[in-house]
C-alpha positions in Angstrom: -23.6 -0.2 17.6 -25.1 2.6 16.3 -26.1 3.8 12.4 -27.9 0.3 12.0 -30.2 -1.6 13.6 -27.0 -4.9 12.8 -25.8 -6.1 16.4 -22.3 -6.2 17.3 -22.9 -10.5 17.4 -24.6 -10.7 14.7 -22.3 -8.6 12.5 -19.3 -10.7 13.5 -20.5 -14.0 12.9 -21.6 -13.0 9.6 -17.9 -11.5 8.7 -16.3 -14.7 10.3 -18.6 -17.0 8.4 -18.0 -16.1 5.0 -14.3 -16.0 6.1 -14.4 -19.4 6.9 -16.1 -20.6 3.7 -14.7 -18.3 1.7 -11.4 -16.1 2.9 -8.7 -15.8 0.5 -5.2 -17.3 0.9 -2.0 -14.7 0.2 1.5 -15.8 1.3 2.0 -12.6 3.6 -0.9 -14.5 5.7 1.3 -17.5 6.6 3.9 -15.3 8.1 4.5 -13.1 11.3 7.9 -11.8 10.3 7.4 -8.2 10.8 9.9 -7.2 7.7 7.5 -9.3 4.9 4.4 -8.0 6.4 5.8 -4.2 6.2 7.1 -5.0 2.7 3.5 -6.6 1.9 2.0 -3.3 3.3 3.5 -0.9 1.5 3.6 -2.6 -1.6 -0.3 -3.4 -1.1 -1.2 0.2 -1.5 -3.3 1.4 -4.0 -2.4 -2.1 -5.8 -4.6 -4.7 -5.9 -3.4 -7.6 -3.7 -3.0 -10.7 -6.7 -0.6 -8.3 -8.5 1.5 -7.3 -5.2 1.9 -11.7 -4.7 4.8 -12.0 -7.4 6.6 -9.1 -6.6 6.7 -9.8 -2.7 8.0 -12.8 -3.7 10.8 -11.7 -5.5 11.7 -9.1 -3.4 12.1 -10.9 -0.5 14.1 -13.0 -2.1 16.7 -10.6 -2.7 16.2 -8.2 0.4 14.6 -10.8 3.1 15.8 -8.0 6.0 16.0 -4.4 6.5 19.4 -4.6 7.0 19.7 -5.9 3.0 17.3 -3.4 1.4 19.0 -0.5 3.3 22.0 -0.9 1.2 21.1 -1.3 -2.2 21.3 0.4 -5.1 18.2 2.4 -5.8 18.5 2.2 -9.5 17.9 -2.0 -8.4 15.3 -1.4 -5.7 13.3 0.5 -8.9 13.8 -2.0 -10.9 12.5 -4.6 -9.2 9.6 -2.4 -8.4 8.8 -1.6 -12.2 5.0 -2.7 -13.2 3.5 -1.4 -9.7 3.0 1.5 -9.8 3.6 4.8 -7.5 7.2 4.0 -7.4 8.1 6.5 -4.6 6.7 3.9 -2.1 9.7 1.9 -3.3 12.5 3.9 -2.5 10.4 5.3 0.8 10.6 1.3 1.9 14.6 1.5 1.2 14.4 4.5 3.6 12.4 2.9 6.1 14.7 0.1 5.9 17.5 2.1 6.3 15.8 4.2 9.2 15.1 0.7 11.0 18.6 -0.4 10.7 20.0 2.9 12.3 17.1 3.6 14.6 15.8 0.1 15.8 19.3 -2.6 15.5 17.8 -4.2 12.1 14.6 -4.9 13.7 11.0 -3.7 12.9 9.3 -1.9 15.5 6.1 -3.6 17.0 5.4 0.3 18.4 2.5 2.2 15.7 4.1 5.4 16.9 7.7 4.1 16.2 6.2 2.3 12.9 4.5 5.2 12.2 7.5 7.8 12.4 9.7 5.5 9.1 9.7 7.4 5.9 6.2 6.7 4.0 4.5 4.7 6.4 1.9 6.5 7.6 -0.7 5.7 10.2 -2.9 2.9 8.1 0.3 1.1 7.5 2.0 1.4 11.0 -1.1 0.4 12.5 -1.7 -2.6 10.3 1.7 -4.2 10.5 1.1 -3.5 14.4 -1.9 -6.0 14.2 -0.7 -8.6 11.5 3.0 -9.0 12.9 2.3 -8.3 16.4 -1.0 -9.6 16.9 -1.9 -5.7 18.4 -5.5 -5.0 18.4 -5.2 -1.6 16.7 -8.2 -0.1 15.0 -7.4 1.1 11.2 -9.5 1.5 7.7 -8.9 0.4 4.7 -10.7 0.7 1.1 -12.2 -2.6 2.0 -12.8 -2.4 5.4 -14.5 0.7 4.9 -17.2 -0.5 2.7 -18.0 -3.0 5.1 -19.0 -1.1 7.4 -20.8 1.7 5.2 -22.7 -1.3 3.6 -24.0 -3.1 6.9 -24.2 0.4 9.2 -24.3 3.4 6.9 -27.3 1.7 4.1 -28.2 4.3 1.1 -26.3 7.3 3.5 -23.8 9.7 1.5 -20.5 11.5 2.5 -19.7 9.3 5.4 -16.3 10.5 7.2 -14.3 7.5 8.5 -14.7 9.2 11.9 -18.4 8.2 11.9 -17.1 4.8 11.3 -13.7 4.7 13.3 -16.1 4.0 16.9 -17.5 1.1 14.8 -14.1 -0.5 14.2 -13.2 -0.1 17.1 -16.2 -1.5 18.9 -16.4 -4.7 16.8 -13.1 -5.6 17.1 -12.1 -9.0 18.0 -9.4 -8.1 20.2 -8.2 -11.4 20.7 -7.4 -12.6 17.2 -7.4 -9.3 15.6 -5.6 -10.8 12.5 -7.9 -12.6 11.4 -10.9 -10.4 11.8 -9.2 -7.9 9.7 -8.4 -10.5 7.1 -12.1 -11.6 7.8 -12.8 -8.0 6.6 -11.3 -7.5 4.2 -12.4 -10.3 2.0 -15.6 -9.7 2.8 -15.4 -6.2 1.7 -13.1 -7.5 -1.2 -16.5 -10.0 -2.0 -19.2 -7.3 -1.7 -18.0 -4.9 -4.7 -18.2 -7.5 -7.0 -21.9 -8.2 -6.0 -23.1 -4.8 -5.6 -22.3 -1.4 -6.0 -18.7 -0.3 -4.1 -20.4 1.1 -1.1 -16.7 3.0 -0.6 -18.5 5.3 -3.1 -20.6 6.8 -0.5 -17.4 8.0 1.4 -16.4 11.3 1.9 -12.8 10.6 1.2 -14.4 8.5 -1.8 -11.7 10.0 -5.3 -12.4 8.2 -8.5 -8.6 7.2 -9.5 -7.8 9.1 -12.5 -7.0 7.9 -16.1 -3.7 6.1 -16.2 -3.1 6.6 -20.1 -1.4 10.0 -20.8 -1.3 11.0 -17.6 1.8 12.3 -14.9 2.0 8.6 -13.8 2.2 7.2 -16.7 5.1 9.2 -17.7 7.0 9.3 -14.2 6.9 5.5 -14.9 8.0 5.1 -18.5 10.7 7.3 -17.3 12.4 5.3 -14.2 11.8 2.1 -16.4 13.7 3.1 -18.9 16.7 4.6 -16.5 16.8 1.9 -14.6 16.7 -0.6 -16.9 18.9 1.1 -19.7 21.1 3.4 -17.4 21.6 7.5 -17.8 20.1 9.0 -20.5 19.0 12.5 -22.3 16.5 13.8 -23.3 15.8 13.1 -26.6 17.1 9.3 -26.0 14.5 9.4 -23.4 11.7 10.2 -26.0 12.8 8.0 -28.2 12.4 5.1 -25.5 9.3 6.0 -23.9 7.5 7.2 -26.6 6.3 10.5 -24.9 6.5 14.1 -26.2 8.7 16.2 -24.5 6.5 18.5 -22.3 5.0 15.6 -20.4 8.9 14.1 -20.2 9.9 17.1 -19.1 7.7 17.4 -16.5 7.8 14.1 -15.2 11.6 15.1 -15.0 11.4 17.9 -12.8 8.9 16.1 -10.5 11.3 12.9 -9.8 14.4 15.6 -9.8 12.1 17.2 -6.7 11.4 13.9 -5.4 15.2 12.5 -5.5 14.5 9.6 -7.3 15.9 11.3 -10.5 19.4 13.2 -10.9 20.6 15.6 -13.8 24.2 16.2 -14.7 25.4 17.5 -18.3 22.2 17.5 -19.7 21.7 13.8 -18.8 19.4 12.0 -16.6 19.9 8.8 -14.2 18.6 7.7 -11.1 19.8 9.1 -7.9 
């Protein structure tokens, strides 16, 4: 390998030890059904995974196949997503549902390209439920994957590019149990910020998440809680709610309106 003087062996046995003494247990793990690892995916984005473990379960509970999530109600599917955040990804999983159910029979695509091509999956998450569901060997990064690799190839090195480290991946990549060397991974990365500095800091995609309070996202939230949970709803009822002031309201208005997660009719506001 190259940017450090770590061999390929030498590297691996050290990612696979502290796996074995130390890897973390999630319930997506103990599964290969394609439709809970996608839903585990998606929901595991930009959430941090002990948060994601209730709300998989729940959901699966209700929608355990594409075939169920593709027809319900959004105003449910955002309901049930409430407390996670970035709530697009919820109704872009109803799509994807819905596009594997017309595209693919019902059945989740073991194809990255195919994977890749559902509404809001993108090439990290096609890639991923390739490896995990599949058992493909697919190379991919990931917040914690990438500080792996920065920490043990990249030392004290600023503005990295994940190109520089995508030939890395790919080189160290146990290609015959590919799960668990990115689950291997991804603790270990998961391990190292809480003993030193993130080293995902010295990326060049590195973007310190912004304040939650008072911000767009806060609002967009409040605002498909409260519709989902309470039904259609003007304006001022919606202030009254949420507890925001109106510009910020309205804005977050007109940005879910854009998005189609949000509908207006009469002055009145429920979800699509």
């Amino acid at each position: 390998m190259t940017a450090g003087s770590v061999s390929v062996d030498v590297f691996r046995r050290t990612i696979l030890d502290h796996y074995r003494d130390s890897g973390r247990a999630f319930p997506w793990r103990e599964t290969t059904d394609p439709w809970a690892i996608l839903v585990s995916e998606v929901m595991l984005q930009q959430t941090q995974t002990e948060r994601v473990v209730p709300y998989w379960t729940r959901w699966l509970s209700l929608w355990p196949t594409p075939d169920a999530l593709a027809v319900a109600p959004l105003e449910a599917v955002l309901r049930e997503w409430s407390g996670l955040g970035y709530n697009r990804r919820a109704r872009f999983l109803r799509d994807a549902a819905a596009a594997i159910v017309a595209r693919h029979g019902g059945t989740v695509p073991d194809d990255p390209e195919l994977l890749d091509a559902l509404p809001g999956i993108g090439p990290y998450t096609a890639r991923a439920v390739a490896t995990f569901a599949f058992g493909r060997p697919e190379v991919f990064i990931e917040t914690n994957i990438r500080a792996v690799f920065l920490h043990f190839f990249f030392p004290g090195a600023e503005g990295v590019s994940d190109a520089e480290l995508l030939p890395l991946i790919e080189r160290a990549l146990d290609r015959t149990d590919p799960r668990r060397w990115y689950w291997a991974l991804m603790d270990y990365g998961s391990a190292l910020k809480r003993v030193t500095v993130n080293p995902s800091r010295r990326s060049a995609h590195y973007a310190k998440q912004s304040r939650f309070e008072g911000s767009p996202r806060q609002a967009r939230g409040a605002v498909l809680r409260t519709l989902s949970s309470k039904g259609a709803a003007d304006l001022s009822s919606l202030m009254n709610e949420t507890g925001i002031e109106e510009p910020r309201l309205a804005a977050a208005l007109e940005s879910l309106g854009k998005e189609g997660l949000v509908a207006e009719s009469g002055g009145r506001y429920r979800i699509s």
